[in-house]
N, C-alpha and C positions, 0 to 999 in steps of 0.2 A: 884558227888552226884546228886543225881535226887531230885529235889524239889518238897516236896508232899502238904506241908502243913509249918503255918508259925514257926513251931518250927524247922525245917527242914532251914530254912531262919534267925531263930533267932542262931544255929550251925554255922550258915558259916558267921555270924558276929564276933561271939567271935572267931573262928578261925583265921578269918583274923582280930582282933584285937589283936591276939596275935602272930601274925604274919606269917603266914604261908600263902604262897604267891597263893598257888592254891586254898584256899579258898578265897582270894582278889581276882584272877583271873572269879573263878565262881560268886562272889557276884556282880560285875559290869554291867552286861548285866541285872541280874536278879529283880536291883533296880533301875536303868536307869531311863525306861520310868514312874516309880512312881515318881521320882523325878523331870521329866520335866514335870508334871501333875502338881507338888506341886511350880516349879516355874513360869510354866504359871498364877496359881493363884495370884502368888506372887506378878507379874508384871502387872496384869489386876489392882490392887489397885494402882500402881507407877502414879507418874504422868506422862504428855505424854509425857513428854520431855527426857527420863531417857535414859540411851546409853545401857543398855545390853538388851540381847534379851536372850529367854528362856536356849539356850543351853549356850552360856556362864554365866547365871547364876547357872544353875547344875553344868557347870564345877567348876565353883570357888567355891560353895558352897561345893563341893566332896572335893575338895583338901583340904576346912579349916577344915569338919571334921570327914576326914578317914587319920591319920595319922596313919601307919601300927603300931602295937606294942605302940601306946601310948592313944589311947581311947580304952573302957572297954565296949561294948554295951551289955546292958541288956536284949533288945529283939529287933524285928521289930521295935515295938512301939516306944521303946526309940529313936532307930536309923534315924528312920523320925521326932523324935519331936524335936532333933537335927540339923534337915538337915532344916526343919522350921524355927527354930529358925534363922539358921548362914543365911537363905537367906534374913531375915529380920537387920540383925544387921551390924555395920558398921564391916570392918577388924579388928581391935585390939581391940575390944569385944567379940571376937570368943571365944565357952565355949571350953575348954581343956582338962577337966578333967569330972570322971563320977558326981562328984559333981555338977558342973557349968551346967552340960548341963544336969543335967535332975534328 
């Protein structure tokens, strides 16, 4: 799927929320660099002593919440307000469900 627009991007969320592994596949590259934009920010507020740096905070913030088949994303919007959220919250505050997160 060629990416034209974000409803085009908000398709290959619920796809890969529902599990279909080539749209998980295409949705990775394509939210990436938004999301190491959104953990740069992240970390510019951290104090200076904090141990992760930009990309392993995308990494671990992706894994807590793109789990295939078990989040529900709404659109883009949702899907970043999400990815915000978990980079600010400790691990076992991660939202899980479409309720929690958003």
């Amino acid at each position: 799927m060629r990416i034209q627009d974000g409803s085009d991007l908000t398709l290959l969320l619920r796809e890969a929320s529902s599990g279909k592994q080539e749209a998980f596949d295409e949705l990775v590259p394509l939210v990436y660099e938004q999301l190491r934009r959104l953990a740069h920010q992240r970390l510019l507020a951290q104090r200076p002593d904090h141990t992760l740096n930009t990309t392993a905070l995308v990494h671990e913030a992706y894994l807590r919440i793109v789990n295939v088949g078990q989040s529900r994303w709404q659109d883009r919007a949702h899907f970043f307000a999400a990815a915000a959220t978990v980079m600010t919250m400790p691990e076992r505050e991660t939202p899980t469900s479409e309720a929690e997160a958003g």
